[in-house]
N, C-alpha and C positions, 0 to 999 in steps of 0.2 A: 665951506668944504676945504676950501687950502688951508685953513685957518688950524682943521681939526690934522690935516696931513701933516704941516709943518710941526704941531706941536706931539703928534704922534711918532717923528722922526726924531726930536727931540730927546724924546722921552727915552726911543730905545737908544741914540747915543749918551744917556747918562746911566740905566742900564749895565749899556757895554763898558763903560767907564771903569764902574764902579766892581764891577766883574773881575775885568783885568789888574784893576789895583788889589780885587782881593786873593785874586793866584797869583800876584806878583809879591805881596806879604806870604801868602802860605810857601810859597817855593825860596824866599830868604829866610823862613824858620828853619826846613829842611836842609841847607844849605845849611845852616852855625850847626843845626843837630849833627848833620855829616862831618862838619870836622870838630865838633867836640869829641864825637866817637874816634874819628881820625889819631887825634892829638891823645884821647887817653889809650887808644891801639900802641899806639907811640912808647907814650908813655911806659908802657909796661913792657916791652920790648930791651927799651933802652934798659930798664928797672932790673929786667934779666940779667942781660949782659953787665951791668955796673956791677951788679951783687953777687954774682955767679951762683944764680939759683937753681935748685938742684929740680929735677925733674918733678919730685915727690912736692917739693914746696910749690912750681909752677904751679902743678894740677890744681895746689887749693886756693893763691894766691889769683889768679886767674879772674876766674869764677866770681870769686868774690869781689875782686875790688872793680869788674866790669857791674856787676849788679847794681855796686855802691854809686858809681858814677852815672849810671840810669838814675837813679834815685834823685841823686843831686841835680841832674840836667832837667828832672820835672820838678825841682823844688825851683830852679833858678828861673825855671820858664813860669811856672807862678809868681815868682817876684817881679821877673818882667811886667805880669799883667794885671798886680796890683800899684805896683809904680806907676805903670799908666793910665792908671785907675784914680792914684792921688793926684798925678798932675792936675787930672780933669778936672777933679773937685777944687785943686785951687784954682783954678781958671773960672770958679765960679763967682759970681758977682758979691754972692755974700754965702761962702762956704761954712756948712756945719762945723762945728767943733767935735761933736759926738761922731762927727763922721769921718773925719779928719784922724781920730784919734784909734779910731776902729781900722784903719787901714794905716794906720802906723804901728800899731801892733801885729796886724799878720802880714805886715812884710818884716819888723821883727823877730816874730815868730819863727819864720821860714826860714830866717838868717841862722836864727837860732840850731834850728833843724838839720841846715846847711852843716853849721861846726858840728855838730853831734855826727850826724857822717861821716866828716874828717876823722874825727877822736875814733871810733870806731876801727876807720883805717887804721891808723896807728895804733890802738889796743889789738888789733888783728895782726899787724904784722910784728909787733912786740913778741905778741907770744908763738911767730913762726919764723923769727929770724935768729941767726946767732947774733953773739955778739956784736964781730965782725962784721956782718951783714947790716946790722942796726949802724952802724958806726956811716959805713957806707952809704946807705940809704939816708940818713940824715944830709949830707953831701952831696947825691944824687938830689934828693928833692929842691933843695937853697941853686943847683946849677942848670937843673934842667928847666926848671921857673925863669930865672934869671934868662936862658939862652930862649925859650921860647918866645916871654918879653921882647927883648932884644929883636928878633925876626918877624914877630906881628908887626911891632914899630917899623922896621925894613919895609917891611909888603905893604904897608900902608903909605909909607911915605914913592912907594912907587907905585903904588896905586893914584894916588894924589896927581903926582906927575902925570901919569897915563893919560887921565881925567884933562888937565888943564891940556896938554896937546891937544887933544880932539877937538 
């Protein structure tokens, strides 16, 4: 009878375990989605002001490259979980090749998908910027990259710190 208690108790602390690790991955997806959207909020704000977009161009400019960045953030979250989909198989003792090769293609694929998006963007704001605008926006993109870079690397290296105090 204790036998069947203890391994009953068990059972439900692996359970709960296994529970909480899985709201603890679902609530760090949610968390990068929130500020991917965050940072392309950002993104287009800044985009504004650098370019000095006129209202008529906001409206269409908007829209669109919020949809496009949806787009991307489920292509990229698909490559997530074919990535970790290849690790697995190499961690296997004797991994396919035909399988290996099939998940190297559609994470190529996606990648693919990925630039076709980008291009997109930039065929779209081609033909809704002026000149000047394009000049600018070439400039804005190389520096707003650059300084985000810059401040992930910051937040993590004080993230790090934080970590090791405690």
């Amino acid at each position: 009878m204790k036998k069947n208690k203890l391994f009953f108790i068990l059972l439900c602390l692996f359970f709960m375990v296994s529970i909480l690790r899985t709201a603890a991955a679902g609530q760090e997806l949610q968390n990068r989605q929130r500020v991917r959207k965050n940072i392309t909020t950002l993104r287009l704000l800044r985009m504004t002001e650098a370019l000095n977009l006129t209202e008529e161009q906001t409206t269409k400019i908007y829209p669109f490259i919020s949809r496009i960045e949806e787009e991307k953030m489920d292509f990229q979250k698909q490559i997530g979980i074919k990535m970790q989909e290849l690790k697995s198989t190499l961690r296997e003792q004797a991994p396919k090749e035909e399988e290996i090769a099939d998940k190297v293609k559609s994470i190529k694929d996606l990648r693919r998908l990925l630039k076709e998006k980008d291009d997109e963007v930039e065929n779209f704001l081609e033909n809704n910027l002026t000149v000047i605008q394009k000049a600018k926006y070439l400039l804005f993109s190389v520096e707003f990259s650059r300084d985000l870079g810059e401040k992930l690397n910051r937040a993590r290296m004080l993230r790090r710190e934080l970590l090791r105090k405690k």
